[in-house]
C-alpha positions as CSV (number, residue, x, y, z in Angstrom):
1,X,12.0,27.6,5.6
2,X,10.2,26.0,3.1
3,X,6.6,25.0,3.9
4,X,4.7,21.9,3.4
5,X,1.0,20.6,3.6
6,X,0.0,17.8,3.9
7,X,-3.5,16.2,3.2
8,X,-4.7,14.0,5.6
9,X,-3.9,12.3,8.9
10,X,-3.3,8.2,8.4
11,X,-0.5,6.4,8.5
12,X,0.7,7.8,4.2
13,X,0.3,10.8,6.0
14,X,2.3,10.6,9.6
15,X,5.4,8.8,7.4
16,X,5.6,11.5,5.0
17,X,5.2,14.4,8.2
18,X,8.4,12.2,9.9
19,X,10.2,12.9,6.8
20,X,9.5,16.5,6.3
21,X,10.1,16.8,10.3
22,X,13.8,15.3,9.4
23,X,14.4,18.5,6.8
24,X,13.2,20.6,8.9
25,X,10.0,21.7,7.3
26,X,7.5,24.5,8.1
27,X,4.4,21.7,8.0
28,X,0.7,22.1,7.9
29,X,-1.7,19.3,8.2
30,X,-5.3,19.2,7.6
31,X,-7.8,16.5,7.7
32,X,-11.6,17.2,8.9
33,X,-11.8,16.4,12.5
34,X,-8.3,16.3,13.6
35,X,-8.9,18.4,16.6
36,X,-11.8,15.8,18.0
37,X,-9.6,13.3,18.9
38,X,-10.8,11.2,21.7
39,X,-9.0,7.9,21.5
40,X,-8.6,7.0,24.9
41,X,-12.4,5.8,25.7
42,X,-13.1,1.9,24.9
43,X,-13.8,0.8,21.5
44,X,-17.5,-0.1,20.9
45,X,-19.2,-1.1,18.0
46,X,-20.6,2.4,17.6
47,X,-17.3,3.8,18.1
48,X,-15.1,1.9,15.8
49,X,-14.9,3.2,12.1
50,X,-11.9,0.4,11.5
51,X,-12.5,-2.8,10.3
52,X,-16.7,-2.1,9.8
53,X,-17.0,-4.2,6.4
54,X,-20.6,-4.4,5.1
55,X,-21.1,-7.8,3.3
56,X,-24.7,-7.2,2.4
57,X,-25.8,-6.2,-1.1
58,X,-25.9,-2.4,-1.9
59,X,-27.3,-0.9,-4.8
60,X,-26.4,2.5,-3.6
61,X,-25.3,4.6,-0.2
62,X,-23.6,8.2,0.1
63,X,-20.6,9.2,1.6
64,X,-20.3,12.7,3.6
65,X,-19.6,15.0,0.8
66,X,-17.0,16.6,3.1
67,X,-14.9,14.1,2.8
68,X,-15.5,12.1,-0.6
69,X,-18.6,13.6,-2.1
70,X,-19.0,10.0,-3.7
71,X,-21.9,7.8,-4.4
72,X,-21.1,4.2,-5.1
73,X,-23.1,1.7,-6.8
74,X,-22.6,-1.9,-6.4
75,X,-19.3,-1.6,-4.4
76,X,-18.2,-2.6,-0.7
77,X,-16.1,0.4,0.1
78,X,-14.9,-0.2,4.2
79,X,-17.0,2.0,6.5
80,X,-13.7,3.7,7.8
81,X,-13.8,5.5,4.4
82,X,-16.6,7.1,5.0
83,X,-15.5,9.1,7.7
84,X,-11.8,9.4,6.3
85,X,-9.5,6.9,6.2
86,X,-7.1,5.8,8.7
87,X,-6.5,8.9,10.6
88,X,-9.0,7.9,13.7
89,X,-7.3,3.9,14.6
90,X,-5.1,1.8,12.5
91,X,-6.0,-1.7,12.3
92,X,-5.6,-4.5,10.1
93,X,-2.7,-7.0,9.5
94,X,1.1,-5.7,8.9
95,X,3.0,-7.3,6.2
96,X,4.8,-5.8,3.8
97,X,4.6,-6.3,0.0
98,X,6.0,-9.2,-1.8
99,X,8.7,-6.7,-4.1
100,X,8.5,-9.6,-6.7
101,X,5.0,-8.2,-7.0
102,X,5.6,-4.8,-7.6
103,X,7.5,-3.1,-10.8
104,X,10.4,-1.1,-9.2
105,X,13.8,-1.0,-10.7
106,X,16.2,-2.0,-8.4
107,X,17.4,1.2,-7.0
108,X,13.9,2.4,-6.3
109,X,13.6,-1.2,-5.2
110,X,16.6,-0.6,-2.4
111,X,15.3,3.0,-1.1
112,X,11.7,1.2,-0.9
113,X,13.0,-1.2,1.5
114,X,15.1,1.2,3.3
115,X,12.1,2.6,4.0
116,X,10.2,-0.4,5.5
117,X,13.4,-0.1,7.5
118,X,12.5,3.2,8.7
119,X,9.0,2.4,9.4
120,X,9.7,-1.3,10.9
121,X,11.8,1.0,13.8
122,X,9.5,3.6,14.1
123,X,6.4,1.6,14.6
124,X,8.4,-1.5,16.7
125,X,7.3,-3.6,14.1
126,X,7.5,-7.7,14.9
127,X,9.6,-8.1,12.5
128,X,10.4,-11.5,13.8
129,X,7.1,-13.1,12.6
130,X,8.1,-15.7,10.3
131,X,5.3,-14.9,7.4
132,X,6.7,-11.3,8.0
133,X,10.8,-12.7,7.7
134,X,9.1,-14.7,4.5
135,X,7.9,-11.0,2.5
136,X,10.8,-8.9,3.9
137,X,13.5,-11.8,3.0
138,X,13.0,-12.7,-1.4
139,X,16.1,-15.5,-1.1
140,X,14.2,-18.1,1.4
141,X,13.2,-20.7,-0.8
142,X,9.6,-21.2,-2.2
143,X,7.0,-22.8,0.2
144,X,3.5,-22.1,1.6
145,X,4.1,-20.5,5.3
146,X,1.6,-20.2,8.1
147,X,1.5,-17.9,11.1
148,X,0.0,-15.9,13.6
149,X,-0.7,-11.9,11.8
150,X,1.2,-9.0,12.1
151,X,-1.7,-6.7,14.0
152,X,-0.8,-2.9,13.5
153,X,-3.1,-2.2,16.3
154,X,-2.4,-3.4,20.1
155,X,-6.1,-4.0,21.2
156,X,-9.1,-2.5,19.2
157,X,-10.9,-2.6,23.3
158,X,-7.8,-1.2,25.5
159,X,-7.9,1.8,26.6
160,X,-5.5,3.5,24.4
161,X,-5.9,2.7,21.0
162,X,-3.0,2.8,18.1
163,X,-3.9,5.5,16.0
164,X,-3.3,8.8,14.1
165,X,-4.4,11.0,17.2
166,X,-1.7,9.2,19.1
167,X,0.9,9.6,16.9
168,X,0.8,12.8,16.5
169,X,0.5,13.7,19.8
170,X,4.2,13.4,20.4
171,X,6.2,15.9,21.0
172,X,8.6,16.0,18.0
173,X,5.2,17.5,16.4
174,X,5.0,20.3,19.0
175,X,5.4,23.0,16.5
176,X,3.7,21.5,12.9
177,X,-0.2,23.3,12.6
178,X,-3.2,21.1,12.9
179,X,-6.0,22.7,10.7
180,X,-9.5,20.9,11.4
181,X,-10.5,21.1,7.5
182,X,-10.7,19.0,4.2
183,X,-9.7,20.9,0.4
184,X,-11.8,22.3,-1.2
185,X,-9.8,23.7,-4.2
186,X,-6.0,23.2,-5.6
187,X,-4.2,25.5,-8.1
188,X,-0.9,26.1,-9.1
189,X,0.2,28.8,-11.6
190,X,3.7,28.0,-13.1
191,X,6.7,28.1,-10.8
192,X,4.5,29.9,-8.4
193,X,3.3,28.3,-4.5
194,X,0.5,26.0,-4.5
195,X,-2.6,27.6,-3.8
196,X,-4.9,25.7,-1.3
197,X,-8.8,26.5,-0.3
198,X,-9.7,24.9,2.6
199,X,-12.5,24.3,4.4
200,X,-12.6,24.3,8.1
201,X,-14.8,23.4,11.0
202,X,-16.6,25.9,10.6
203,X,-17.3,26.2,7.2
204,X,-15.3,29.2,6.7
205,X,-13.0,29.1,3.5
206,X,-9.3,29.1,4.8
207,X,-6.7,30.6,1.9
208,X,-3.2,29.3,2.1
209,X,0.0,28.8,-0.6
210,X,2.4,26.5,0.3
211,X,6.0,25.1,-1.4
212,X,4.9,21.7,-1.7
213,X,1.9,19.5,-1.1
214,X,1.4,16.1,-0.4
215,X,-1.8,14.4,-0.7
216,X,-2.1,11.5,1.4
217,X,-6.0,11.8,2.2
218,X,-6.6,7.8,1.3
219,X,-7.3,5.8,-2.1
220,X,-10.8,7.6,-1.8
221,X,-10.1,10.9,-0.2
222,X,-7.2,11.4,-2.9
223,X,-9.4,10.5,-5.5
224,X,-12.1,13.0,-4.6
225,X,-9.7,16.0,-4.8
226,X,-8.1,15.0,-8.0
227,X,-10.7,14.4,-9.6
228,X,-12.7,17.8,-8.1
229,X,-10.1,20.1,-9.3
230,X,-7.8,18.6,-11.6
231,X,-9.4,19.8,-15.3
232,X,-7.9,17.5,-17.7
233,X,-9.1,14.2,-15.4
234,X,-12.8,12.7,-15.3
235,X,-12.4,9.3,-14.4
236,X,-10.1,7.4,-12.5
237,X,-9.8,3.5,-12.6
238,X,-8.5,2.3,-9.1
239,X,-6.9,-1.2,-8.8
240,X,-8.4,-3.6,-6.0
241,X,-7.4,-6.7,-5.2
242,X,-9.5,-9.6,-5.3
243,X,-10.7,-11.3,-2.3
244,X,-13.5,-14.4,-1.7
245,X,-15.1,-15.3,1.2
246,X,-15.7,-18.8,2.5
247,X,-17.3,-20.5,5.2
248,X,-14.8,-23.4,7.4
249,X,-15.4,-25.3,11.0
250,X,-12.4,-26.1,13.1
251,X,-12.0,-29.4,14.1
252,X,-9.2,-29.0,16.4
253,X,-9.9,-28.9,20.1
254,X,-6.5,-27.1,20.7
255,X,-8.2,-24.1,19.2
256,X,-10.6,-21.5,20.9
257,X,-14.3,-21.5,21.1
258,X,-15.5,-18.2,21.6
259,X,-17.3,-15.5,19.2
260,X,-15.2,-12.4,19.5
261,X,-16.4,-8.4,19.6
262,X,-14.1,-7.2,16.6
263,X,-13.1,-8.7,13.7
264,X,-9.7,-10.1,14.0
265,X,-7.5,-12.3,12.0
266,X,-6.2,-15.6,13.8
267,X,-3.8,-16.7,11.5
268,X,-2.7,-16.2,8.1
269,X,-1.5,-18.7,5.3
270,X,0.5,-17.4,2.2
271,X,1.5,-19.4,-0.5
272,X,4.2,-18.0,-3.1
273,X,5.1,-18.9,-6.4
274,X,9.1,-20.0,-7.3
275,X,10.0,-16.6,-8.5
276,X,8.5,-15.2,-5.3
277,X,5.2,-13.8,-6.1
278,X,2.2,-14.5,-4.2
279,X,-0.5,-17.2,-5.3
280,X,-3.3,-16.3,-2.7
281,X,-3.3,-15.0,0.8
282,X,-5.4,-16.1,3.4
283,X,-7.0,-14.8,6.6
284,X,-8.8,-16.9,8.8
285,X,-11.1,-15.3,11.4
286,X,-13.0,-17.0,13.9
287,X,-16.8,-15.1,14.4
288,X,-16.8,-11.8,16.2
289,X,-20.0,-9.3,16.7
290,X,-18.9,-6.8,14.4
291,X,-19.5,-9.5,11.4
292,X,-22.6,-10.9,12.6
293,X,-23.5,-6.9,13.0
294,X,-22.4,-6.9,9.5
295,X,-24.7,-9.5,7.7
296,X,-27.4,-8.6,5.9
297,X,-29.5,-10.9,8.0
298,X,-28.4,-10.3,10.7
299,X,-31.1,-11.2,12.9
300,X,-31.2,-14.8,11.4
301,X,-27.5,-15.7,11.3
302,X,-27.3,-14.3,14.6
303,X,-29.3,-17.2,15.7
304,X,-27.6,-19.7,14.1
305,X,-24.4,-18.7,14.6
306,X,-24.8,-18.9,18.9
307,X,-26.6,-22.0,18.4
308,X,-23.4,-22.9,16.3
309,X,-20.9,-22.0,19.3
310,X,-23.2,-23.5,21.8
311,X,-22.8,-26.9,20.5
312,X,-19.1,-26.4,20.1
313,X,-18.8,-25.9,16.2
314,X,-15.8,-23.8,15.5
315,X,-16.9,-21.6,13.3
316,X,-13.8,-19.7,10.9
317,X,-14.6,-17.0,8.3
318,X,-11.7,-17.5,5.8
319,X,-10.4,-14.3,3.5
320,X,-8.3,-15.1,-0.2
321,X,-6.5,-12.4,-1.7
322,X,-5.7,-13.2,-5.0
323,X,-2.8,-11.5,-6.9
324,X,-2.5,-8.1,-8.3
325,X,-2.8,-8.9,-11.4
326,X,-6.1,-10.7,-11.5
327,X,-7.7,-7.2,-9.6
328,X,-10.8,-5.8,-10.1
329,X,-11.6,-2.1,-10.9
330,X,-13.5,0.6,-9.5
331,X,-14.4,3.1,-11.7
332,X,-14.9,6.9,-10.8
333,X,-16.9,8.8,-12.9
334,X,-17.0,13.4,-12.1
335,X,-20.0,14.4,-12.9
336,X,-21.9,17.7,-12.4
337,X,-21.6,17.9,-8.1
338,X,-21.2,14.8,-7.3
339,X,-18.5,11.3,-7.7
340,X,-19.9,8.4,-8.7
341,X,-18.1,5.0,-8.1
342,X,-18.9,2.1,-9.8
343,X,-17.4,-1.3,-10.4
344,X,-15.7,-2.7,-13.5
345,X,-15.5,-6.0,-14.9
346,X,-12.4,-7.8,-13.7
347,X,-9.2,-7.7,-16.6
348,X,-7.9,-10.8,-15.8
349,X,-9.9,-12.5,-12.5
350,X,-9.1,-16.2,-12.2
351,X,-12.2,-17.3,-10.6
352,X,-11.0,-20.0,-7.9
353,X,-12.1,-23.7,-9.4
354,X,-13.4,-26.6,-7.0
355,X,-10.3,-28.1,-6.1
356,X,-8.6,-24.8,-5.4
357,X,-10.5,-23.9,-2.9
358,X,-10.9,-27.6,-1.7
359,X,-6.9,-27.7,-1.4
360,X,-7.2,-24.1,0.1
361,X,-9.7,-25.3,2.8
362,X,-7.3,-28.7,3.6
363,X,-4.4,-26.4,4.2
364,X,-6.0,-24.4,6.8
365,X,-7.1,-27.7,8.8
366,X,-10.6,-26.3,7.6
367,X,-13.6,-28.1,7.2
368,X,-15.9,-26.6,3.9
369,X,-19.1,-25.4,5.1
370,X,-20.2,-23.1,2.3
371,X,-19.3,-21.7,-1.3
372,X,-17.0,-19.7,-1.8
373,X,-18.2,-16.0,-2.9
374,X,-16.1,-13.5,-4.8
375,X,-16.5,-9.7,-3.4
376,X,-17.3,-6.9,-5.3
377,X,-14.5,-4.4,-5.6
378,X,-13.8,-2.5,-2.7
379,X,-14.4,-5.5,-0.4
380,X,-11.0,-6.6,-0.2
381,X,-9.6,-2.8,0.8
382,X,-6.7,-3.1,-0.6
383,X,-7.2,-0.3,-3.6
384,X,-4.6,2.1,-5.0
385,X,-2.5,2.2,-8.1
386,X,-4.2,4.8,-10.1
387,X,-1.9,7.4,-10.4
388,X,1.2,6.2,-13.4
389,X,4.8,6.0,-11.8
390,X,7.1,8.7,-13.1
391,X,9.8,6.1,-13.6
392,X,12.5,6.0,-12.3
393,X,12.3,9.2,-10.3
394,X,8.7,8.0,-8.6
395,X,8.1,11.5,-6.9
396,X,4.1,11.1,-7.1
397,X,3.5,13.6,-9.7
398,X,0.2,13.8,-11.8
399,X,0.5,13.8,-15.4
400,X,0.3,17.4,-17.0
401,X,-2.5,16.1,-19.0
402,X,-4.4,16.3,-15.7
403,X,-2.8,19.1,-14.2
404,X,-0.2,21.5,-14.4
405,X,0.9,20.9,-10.5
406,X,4.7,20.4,-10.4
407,X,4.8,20.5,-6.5
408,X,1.7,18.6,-5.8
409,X,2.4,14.9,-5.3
410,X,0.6,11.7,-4.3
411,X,1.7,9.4,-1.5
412,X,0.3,6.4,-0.2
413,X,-1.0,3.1,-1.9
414,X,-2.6,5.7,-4.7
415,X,0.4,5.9,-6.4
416,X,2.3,2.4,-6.0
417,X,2.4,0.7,-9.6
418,X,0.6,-2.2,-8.5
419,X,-2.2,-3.6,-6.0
420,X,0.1,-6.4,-3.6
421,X,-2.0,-9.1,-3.1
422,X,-1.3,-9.3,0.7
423,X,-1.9,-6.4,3.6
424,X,-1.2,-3.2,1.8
425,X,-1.0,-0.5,4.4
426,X,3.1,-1.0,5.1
427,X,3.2,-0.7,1.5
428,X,1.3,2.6,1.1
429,X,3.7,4.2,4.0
430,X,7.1,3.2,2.3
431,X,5.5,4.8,-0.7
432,X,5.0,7.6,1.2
433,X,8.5,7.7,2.5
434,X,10.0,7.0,-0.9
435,X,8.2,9.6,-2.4
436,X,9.1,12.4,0.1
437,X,12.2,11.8,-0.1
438,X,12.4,11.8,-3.8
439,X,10.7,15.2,-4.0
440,X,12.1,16.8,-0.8
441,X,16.3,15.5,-1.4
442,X,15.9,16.7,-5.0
443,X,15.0,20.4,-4.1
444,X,17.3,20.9,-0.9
């Protein structure tokens, strides 16, 4: 029996275990922490790594060098990073990719969405929404759509939370091995096993060879390993899409006044181009405590925002994702024991002009009450695209001039060949999927 690791515990990495689990597989998983899985208290603001943006200015923070051993300068990398992806609670919004947006050919383009098929039946996916109907379906005509979002999470405060630690809780993973570790080292001699060094809970260097690996440890958490053992790499440029922020008041007394505990989309808009491709996507939010909690004055716009709601103003935080192509970049940089991140100039960015977002704010019913600001990369979370497409095979492989690893591939939004403007997480699993699948058919 052929055996299989695989790096990390999100939702790259639960896809891309179902697959192996459908081959029959001997498969290991490690991901730091995997064995403290407590996901059936409520969700507080402590609690909660998910959805725990920062909006205030940073010149500079650390993550744990367990997991990413990075330090970022000037970017707004999501909190849930920094204590390793996805693998704790999935959240967010659920659509899948626009495939107008992303450079398949069209047989890779048919197993990609026969995986979204997969995954759409696995997770129970509403795939009813009509904004969903609008990205899975590329002959309904052109038009702007609005709806309600596509949550991939039942209720951040229930008591069971949709996560990882669920997941993998079932019993069709009764026999894979859980290690509680990260990777500390990768090497592959030709035609030989991967070798893996591990690190576990203890500190104490674990050594293991395995058939295949797959490393589906997040944007960041892939980018830490690669770039920590692969010799011929010293800087990565990941793709992120770009998002402003905007400040709108509700006028319509149909809708709800209340400031909710997380942050939450209330509805989306989406307007596509004729051939299909997506002009901006919106998320409008109406005020929660995390955000407030978030603000770099706090304090100050805590005030006002209550006095806001007390008087009955509506207040809406409004989210626009602009295309792939107009991404920003985050540049990581090895250096002697440590990462460093830092943010690039956008290629292409089409700053949003007066009228724009004027015309964006009329068709979400929105009254303006502030400027728009553009984030720095990192604050829109949907990063990837940094590993080049092995077209038309698409198994995930590095390039030798990084490494000479023919049985270590990436999964997960890391390797897609472009950034969708919209949700990315559905489009990082079908990767996964597409990938495994690719590598695991072609050496049965």
């Amino acid at each position: 029996m052929k055996s299989v690791l695989i790096v990390g515990a999100g939702p790259s990495a639960y896809v891309t275990a179902l697959t192996c689990l459908e081959l029959n597989l001997k498969i290991t998983i490690v991901n730091p922490d995997i064995n403290n899985w407590d996901n059936t208290q409520k969700s507080n603001l402590n609690q909660k790594s998910i959805l725990k943006r920062r909006y205030a200015n940073r010149t500079l923070y650390s993550l744990p060098a367990k997991i990413s051993k990075v330090v970022a300068s000037k970017i707004d990398i999501f909190e849930n990073f920094t204590v390793g992806g996805l693998s704790e609670i999935w959240g967010g919004v659920f659509f899948p990719p626009s495939m107008s947006e992303i450079d398949f050919d069209l047989s890779t383009t048919a197993k990609f969405n026969n995986a979204l098929d997969f995954i759409e039946k696995q997770l129970k996916v509403d795939t009813n929404n009509e904004v969903y109907k609008r990205f899975r379906n590329p002959i309904f005509p052109s038009k702007m759509i609005e709806g309600k979002p596509v949550i991939a999470y039942s209720n951040l405060d229930s008591i069971q939370n949709w996560s990882a630690a669920d997941m993998f809780k079932n019993e069709e993973f009764h026999n894979v091995e859980f290690i509680d570790g990260y990777v500390q080292a990768i090497n592959q001699a030709s035609n030989e096993n991967v070798e893996i060094e591990i690190i576990d809970k203890n500190s104490e260097k674990i050594s293991l060879e395995f058939n295949k690996v797959f490393l589906a440890a997040g944007v960041f958490g892939t980018a830490r390993i690669l770039l920590d053992n692969a010799p011929g790499i010293k800087t990565l440029e990941i793709s992120d899409s770009a998002v402003s922020f905007g400040l709108g008041i509700d006028l319509s007394k149909k809708t709800v006044n209340s400031i909710d505990k997380v942050m939450r989309p209330e509805r989306v808009l989406v307007d596509f181009e004729d051939k299909g491709k997506v002009r901006y996507f919106v998320q409008i939010y109406r005020i929660s405590i995390e955000m407030i909690e978030s603000l770099k004055y706090r304090h100050f716009h805590k005030i006002l925002i209550y006095i806001f709601n007390l008087i009955g103003v509506r207040l809406r935080l409004v989210m626009i994702f602009q295309p792939a192509n107009n991404s920003k970049c985050i540049v990581m940089n090895k250096q002697v024991n440590k990462i460093t991140a830092n943010s690039a100039e956008p290629k292409e960015l089409k700053s949003l002009q007066i009228f724009s977002r004027f015309k964006i704010f009329m068709n979400t019913k929105l009254v303006p009450l502030s400027y728009f600001m553009t984030g720095k990369p990192g604050a829109g979370v949907h990063s990837g695209a940094y590993v080049p497409i092995n077209k038309p095979k698409h198994d995930g492989v590095i390039p030798t001039d990084w490494a000479t690893w023919p049985d270590v591939h990436v999964v997960g939004a890391a390797s897609l060949p472009s950034v969708p403007t919209g949700p990315i997480m559905l489009a990082g699993m079908a990767n996964s999927r597409l990938i495994a699948l690719n590598v695991l058919m072609e050496n049965n």
